[in-house]
MARGULUM-651433 format. One record per atom (N, C-alpha, C): x, y, z; residue in one letter; atom name. Coordinates in Angstrom, 3 decimals. Example, Ala and Ser with C-alpha at 12.3 -4.5 7.8 and 13.67 -1.06 7.14 Angstrom:
BEGIN
REC/13.190/-5.690/7.800/a/N;
REC/12.300/-4.500/7.800/a/CA;
REC/13.200/-3.300/7.800/a/C;
REC/12.850/-2.250/7.080/s/N;
REC/13.670/-1.060/7.140/s/CA;
REC/12.900/0.030/7.870/s/C;
This chain:
BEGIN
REC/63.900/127.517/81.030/x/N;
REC/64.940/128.362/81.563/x/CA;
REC/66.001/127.471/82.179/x/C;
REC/67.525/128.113/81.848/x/N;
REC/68.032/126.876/82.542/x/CA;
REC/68.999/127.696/83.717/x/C;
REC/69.627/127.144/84.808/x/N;
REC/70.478/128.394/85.391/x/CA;
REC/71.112/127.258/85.988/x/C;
REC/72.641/128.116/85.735/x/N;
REC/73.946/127.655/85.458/x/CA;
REC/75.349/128.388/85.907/x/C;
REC/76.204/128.339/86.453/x/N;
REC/77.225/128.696/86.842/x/CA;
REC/77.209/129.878/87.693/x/C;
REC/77.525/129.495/88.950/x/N;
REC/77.006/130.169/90.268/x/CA;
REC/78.066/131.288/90.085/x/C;
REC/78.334/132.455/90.561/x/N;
REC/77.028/132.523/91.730/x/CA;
REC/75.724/132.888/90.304/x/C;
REC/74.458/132.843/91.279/x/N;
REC/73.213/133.367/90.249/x/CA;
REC/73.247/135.131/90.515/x/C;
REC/73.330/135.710/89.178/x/N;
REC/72.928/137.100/89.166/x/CA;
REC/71.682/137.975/89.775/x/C;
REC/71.232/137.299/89.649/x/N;
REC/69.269/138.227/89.773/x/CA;
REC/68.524/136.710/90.255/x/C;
REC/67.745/137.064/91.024/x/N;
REC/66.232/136.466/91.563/x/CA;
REC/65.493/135.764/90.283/x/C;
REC/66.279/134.382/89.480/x/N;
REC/65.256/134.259/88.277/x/CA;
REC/63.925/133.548/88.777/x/C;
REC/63.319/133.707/89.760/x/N;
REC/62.657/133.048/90.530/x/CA;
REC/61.684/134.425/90.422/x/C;
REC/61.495/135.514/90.014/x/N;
REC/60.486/136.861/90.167/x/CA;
REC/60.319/137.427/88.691/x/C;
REC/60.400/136.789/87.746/x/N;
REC/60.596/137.508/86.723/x/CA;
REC/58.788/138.167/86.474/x/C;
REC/58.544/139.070/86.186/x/N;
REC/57.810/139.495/85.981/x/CA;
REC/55.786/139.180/84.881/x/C;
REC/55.163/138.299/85.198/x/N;
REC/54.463/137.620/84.506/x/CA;
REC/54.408/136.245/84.650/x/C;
REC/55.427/135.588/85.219/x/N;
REC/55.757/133.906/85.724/x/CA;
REC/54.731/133.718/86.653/x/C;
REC/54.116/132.081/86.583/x/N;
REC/53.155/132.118/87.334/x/CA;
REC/53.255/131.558/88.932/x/C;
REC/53.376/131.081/89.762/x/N;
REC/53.808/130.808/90.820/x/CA;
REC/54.545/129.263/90.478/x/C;
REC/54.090/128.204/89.785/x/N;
REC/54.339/127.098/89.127/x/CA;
REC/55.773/127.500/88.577/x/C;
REC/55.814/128.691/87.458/x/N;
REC/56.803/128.561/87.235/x/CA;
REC/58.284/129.430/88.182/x/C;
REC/57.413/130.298/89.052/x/N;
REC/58.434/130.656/89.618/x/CA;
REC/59.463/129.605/90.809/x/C;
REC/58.246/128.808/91.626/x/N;
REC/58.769/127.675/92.073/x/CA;
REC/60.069/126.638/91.409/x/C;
REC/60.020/126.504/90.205/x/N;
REC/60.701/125.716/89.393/x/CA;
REC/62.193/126.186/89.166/x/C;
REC/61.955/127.565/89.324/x/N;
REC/62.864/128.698/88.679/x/CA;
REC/63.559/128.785/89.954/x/C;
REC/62.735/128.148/90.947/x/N;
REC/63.532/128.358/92.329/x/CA;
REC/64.377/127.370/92.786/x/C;
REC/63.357/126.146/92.517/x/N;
REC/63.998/124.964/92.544/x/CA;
REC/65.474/125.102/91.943/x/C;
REC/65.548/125.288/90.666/x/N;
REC/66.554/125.056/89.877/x/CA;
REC/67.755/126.355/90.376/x/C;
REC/67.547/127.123/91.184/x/N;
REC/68.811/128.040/91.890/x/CA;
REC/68.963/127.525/93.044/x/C;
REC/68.371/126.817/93.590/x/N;
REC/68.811/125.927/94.817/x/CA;
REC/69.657/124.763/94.249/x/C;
REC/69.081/123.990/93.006/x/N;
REC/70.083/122.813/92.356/x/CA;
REC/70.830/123.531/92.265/x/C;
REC/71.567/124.370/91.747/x/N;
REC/72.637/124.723/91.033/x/CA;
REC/73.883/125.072/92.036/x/C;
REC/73.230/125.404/93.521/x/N;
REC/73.991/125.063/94.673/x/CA;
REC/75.000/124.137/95.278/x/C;
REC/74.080/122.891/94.389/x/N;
REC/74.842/121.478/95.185/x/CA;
REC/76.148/121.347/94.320/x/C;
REC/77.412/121.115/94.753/x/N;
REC/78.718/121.439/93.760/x/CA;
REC/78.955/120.332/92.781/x/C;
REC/78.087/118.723/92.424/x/N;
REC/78.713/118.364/91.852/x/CA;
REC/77.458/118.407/90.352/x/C;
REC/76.564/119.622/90.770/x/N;
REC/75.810/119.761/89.138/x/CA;
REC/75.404/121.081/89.105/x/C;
REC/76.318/121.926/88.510/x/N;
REC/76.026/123.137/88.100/x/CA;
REC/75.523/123.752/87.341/x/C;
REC/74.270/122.989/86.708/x/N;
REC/73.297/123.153/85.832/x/CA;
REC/71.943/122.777/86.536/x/C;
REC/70.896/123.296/86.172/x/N;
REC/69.360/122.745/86.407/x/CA;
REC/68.480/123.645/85.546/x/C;
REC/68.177/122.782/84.924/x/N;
REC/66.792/123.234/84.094/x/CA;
REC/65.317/123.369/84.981/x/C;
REC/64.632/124.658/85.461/x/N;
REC/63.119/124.776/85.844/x/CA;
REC/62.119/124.184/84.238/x/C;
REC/62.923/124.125/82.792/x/N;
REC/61.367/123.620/82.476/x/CA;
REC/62.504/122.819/81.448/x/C;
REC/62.256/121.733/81.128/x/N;
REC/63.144/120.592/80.467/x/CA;
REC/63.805/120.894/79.340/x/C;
REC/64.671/120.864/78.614/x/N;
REC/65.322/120.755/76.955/x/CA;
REC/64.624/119.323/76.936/x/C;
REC/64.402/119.161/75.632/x/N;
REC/63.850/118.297/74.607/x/CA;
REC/65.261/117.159/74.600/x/C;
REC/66.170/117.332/74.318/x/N;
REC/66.881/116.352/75.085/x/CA;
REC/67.685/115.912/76.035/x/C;
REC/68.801/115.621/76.632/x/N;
REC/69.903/115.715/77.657/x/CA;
REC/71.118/114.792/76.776/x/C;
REC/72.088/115.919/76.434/x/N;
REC/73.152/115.607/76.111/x/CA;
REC/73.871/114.864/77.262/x/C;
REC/74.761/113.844/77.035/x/N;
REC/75.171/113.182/78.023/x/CA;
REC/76.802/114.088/78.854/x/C;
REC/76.850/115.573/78.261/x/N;
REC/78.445/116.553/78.333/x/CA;
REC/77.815/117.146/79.696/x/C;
REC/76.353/117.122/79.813/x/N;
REC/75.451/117.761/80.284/x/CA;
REC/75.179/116.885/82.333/x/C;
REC/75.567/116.473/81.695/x/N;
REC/75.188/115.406/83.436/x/CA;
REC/76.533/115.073/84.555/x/C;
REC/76.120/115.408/85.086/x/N;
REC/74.818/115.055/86.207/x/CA;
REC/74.298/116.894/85.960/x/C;
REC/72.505/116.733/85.757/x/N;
REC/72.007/117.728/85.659/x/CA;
REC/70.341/117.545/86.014/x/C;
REC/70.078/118.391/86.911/x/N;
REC/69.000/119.013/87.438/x/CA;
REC/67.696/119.189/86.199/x/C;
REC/66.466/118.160/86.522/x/N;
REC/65.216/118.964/85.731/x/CA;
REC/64.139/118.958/86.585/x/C;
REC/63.171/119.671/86.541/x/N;
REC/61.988/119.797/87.077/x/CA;
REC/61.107/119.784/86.683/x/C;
REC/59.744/119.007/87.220/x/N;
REC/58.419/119.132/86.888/x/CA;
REC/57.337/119.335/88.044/x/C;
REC/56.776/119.936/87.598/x/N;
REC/55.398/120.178/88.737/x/CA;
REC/54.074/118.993/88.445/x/C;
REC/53.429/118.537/89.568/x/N;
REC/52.708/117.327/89.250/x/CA;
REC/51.130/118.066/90.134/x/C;
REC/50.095/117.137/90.172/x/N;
REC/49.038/117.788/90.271/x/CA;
REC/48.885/118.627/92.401/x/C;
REC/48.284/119.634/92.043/x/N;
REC/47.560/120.619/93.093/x/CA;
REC/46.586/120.267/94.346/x/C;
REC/46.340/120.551/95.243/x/N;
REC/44.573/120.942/95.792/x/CA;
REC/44.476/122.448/96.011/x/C;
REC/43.430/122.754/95.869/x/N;
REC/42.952/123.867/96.221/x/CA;
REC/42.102/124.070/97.696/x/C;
REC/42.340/125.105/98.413/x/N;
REC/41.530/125.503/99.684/x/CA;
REC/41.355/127.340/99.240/x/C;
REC/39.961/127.139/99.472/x/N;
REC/39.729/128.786/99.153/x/CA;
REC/39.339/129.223/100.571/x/C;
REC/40.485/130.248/100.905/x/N;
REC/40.362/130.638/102.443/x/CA;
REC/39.561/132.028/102.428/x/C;
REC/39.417/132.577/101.576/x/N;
REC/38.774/134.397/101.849/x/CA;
REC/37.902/133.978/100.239/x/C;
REC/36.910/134.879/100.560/x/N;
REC/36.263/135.292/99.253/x/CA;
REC/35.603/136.114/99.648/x/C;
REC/35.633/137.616/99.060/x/N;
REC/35.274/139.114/99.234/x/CA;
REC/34.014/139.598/98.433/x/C;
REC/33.879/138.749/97.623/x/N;
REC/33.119/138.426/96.544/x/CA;
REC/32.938/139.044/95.262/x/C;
REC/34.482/139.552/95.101/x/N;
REC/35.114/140.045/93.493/x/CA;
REC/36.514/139.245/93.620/x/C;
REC/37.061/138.595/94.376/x/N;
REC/37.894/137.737/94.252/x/CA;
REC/38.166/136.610/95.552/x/C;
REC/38.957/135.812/95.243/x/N;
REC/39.040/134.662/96.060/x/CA;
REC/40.795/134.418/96.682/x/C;
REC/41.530/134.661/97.615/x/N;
REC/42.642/133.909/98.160/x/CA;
REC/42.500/132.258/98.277/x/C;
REC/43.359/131.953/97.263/x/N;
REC/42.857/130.623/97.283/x/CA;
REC/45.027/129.760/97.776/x/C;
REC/44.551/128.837/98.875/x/N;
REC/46.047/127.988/99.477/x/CA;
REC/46.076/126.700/98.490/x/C;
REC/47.185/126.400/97.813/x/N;
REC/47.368/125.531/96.875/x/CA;
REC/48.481/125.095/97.513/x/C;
REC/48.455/123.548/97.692/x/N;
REC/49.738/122.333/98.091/x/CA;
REC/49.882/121.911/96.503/x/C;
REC/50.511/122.286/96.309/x/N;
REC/51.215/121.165/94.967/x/CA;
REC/52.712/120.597/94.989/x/C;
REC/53.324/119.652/94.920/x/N;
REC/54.213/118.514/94.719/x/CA;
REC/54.686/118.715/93.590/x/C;
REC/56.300/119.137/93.518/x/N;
REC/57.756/119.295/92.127/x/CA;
REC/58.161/118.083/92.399/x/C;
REC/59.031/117.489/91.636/x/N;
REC/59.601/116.331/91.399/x/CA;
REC/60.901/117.063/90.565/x/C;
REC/61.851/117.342/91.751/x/N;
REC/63.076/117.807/91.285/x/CA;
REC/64.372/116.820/90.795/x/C;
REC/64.164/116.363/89.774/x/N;
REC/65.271/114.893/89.260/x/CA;
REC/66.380/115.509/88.491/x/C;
REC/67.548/114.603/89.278/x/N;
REC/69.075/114.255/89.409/x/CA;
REC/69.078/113.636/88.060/x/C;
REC/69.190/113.918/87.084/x/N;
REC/69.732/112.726/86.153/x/CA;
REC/71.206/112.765/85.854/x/C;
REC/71.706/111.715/86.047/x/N;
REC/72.870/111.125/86.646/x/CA;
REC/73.870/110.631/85.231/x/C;
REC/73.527/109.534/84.707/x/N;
REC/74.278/109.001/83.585/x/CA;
REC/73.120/108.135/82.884/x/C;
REC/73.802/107.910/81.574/x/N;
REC/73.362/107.103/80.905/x/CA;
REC/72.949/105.232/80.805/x/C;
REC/72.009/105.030/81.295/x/N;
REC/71.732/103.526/81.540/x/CA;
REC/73.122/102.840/80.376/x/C;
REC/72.980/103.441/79.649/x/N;
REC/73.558/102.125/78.462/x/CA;
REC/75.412/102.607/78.431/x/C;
REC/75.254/103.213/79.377/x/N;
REC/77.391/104.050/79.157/x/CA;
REC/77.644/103.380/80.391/x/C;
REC/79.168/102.876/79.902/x/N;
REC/79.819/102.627/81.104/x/CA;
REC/79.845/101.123/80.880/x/C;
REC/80.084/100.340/81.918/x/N;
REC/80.078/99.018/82.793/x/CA;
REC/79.130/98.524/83.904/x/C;
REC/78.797/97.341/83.550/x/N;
REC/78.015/97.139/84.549/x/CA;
REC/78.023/97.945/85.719/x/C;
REC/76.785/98.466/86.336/x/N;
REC/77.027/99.267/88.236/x/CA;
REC/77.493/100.292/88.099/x/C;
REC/78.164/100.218/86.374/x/N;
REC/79.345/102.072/87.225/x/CA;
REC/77.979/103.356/87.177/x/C;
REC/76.950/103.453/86.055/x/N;
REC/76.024/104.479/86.811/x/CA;
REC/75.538/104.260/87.684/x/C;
REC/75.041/103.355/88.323/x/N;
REC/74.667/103.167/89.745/x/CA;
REC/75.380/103.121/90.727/x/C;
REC/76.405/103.410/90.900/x/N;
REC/77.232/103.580/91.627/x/CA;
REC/77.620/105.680/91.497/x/C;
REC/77.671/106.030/90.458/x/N;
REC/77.572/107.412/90.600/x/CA;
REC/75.974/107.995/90.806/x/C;
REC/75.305/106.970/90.626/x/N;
REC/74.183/107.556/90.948/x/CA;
REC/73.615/107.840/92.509/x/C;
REC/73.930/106.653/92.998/x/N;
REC/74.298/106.185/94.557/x/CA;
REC/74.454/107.440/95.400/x/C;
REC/75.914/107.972/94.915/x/N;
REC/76.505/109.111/96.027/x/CA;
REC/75.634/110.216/95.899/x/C;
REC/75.133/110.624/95.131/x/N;
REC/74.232/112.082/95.519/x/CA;
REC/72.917/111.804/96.023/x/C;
REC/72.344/110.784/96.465/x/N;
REC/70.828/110.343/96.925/x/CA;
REC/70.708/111.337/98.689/x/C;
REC/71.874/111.079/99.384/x/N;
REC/71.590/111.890/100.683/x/CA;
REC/72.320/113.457/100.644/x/C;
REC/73.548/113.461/100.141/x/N;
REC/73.849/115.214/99.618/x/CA;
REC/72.526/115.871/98.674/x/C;
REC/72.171/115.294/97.853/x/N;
REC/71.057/115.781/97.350/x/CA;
REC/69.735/116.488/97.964/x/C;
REC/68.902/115.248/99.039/x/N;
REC/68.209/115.338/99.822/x/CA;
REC/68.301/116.553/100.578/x/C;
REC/69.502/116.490/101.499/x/N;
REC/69.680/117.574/101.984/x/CA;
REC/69.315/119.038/101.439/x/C;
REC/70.002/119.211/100.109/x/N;
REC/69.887/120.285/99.382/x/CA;
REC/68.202/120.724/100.033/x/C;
REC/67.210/120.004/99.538/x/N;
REC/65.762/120.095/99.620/x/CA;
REC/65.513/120.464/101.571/x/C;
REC/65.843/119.310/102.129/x/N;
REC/65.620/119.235/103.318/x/CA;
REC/65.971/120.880/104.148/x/C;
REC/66.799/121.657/103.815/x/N;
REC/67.705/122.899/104.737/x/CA;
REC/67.093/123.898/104.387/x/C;
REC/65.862/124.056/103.010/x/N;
REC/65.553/124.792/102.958/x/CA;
REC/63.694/125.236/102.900/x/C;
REC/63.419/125.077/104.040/x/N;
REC/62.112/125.332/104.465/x/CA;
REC/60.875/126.506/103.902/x/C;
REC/61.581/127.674/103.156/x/N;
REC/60.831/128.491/101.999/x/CA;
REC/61.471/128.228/100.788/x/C;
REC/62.215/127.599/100.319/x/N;
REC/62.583/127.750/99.433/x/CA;
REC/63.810/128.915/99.306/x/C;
REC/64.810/129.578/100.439/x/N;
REC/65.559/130.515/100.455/x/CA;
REC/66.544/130.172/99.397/x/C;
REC/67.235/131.315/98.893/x/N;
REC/68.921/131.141/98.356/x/CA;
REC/69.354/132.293/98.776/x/C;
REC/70.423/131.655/98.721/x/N;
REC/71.355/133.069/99.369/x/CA;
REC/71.305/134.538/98.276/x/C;
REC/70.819/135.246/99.239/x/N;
REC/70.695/137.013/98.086/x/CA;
REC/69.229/137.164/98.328/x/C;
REC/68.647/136.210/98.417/x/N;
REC/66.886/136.169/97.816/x/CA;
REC/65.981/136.426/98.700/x/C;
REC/66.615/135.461/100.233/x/N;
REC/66.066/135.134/100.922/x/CA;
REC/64.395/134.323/100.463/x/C;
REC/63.312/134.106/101.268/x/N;
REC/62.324/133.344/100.589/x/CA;
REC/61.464/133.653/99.577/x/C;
REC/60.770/132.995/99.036/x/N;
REC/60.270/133.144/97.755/x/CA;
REC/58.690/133.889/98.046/x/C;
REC/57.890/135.025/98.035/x/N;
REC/57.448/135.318/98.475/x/CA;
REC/55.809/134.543/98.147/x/C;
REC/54.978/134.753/98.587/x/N;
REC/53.434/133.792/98.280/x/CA;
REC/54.037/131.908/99.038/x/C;
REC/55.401/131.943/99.398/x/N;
REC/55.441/129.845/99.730/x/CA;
REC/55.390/130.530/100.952/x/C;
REC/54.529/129.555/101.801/x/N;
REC/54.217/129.186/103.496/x/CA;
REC/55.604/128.612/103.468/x/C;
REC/55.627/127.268/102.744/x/N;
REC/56.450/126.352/103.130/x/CA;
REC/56.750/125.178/101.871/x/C;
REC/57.949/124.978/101.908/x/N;
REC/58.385/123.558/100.981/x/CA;
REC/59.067/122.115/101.682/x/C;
REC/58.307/121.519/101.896/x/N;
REC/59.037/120.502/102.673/x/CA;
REC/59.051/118.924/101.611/x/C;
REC/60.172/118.775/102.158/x/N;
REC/61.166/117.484/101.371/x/CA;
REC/60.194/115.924/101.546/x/C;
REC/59.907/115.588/100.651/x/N;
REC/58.659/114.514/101.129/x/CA;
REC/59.287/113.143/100.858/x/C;
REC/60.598/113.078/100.340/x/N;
REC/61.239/112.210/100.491/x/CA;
REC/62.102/111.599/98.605/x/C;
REC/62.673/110.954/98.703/x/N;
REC/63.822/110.500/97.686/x/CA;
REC/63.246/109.515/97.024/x/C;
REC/63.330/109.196/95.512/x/N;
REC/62.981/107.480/94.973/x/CA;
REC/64.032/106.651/95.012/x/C;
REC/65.137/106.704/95.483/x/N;
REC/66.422/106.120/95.304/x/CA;
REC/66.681/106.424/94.357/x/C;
REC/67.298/105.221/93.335/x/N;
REC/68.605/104.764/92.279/x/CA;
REC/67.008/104.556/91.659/x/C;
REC/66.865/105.131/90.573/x/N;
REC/65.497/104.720/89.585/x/CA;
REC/65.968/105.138/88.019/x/C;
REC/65.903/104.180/87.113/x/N;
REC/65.805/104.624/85.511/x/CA;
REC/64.765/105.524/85.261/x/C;
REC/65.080/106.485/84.611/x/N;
REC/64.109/107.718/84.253/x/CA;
REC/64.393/108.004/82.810/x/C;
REC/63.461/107.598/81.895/x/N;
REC/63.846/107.563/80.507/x/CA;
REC/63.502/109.535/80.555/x/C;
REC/64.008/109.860/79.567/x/N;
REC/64.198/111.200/79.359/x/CA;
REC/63.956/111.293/77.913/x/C;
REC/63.106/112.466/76.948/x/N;
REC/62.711/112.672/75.499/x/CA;
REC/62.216/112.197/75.005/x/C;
REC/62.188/112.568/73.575/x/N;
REC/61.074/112.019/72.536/x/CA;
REC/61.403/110.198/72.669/x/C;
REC/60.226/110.069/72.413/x/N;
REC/60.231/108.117/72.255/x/CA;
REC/61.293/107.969/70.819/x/C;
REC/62.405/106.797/70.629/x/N;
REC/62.172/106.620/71.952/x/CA;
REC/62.981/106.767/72.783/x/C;
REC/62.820/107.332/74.175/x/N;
REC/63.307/108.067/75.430/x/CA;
REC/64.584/107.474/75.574/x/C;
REC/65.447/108.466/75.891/x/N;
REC/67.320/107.809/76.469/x/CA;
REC/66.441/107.450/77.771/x/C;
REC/67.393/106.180/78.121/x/N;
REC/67.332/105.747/79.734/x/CA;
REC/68.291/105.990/80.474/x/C;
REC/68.077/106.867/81.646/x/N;
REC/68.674/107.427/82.447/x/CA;
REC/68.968/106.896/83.946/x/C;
REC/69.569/106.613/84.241/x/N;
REC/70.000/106.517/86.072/x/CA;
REC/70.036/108.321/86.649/x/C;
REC/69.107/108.018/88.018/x/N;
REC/69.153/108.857/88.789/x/CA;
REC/68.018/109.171/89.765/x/C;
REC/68.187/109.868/90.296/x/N;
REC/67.047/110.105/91.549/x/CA;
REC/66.072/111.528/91.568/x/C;
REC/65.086/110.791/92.140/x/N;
REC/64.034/112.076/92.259/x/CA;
REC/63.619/112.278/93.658/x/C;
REC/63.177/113.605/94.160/x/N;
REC/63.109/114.432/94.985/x/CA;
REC/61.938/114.866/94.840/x/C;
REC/61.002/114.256/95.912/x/N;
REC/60.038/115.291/96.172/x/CA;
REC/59.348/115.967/96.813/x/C;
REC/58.918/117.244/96.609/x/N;
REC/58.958/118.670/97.053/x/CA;
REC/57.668/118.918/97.177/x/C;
REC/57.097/119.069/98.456/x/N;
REC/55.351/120.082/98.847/x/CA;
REC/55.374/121.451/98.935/x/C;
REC/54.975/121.751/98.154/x/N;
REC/55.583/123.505/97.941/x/CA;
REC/53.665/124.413/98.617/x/C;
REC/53.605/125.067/99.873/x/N;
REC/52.479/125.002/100.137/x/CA;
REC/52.638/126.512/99.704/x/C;
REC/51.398/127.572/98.914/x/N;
REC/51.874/129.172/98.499/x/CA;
REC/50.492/129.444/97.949/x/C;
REC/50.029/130.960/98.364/x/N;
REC/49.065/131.452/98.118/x/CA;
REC/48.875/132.397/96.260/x/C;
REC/47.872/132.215/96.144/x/N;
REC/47.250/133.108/94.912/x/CA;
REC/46.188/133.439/95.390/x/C;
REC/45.828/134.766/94.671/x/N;
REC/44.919/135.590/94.572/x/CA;
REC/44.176/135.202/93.056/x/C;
REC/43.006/134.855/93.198/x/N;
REC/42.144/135.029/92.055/x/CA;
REC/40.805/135.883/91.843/x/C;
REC/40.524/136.868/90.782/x/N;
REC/39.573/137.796/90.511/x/CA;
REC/38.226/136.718/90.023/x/C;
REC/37.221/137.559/90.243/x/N;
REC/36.357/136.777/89.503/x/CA;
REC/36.446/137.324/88.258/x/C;
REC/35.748/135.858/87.281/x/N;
REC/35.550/136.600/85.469/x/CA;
REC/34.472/137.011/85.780/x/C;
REC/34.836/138.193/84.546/x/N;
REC/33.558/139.157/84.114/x/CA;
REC/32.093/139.048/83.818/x/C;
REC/30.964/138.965/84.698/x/N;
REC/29.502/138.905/84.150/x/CA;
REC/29.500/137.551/86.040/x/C;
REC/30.434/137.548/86.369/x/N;
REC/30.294/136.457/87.590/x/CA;
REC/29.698/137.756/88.964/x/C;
């Protein structure tokens, strides 16, 4: 899904059947689309990144823990911390002149941050918070890092990553014959 040219219409962050993973992403990427100098963000990647396309927003979700706080004993509330890695890709390693992507890559490392940092559920304006997140807190920036992007073999990219503790509850049933 990609979301693009503000303002955003509808909550694509609730669509109906999305799993919390992807609604997070979907959230992420209406909060990117906030920051004014990239009005694009993809919640689940295109296969490639046109370079007409950047500076542009992608997201991935990386691994979970689980804490099972209730069990009724036909289902379980279970608290999951899992970590997005919301990346800036910036320009093309091989375009330009020496420094000049690193140098545009440079200026959005603390405007960026911020973006993450101000918003403590995950709010956007209209939405208010995302419902099932406790909390998303900003766990910190990689700097100026090459991030190859697509099929091998991968464009090399300048830009920065962001990452995100997204803490949010699920409900799970037990399977059948349990």
């Amino acid at each position: 899904m990609v979301v693009q040219d503000l303002p955003v219409q509808q909550d694509l962050t609730t669509l109906p059947g999305d799993s919390m993973v992807a609604q997070i992403k979907a959230r992420l990427a209406a909060i990117e689309v906030t920051y004014p100098p990239t009005p694009k963000a993809f919640s689940e990647g295109p296969v490639t990144l046109p370079e007409d396309l950047l500076p542009v927003w992608v997201n991935f979700a990386t691994g979970g823990t689980y804490e099972i706080v209730e069990d009724d004993g036909s289902s379980r509330l279970v608290i999951i911390k899992r970590n997005f890695l919301a990346r800036l890709y910036v320009a093309n390693v091989q375009a330009g002149v020496d420094g000049e992507a690193e140098l545009k890559t440079e200026q959005h490392i603390e405007p960026a941050s911020k973006l993450f940092l101000a918003r403590p559920f995950l709010s956007v304006a209209n939405f208010g918070p995302l419902s099932h997140v406790f909390s998303a807190k900003s766990l910190g920036d990689g700097g100026i890092q090459v991030m190859p992007y697509g099929p091998k073999p991968a464009v090399p990219f300048l830009g920065t990553e962001h990452r995100i503790e997204v803490i949010y509850q699920i409900r799970v049933s037990y399977a059948s014959g349990n």
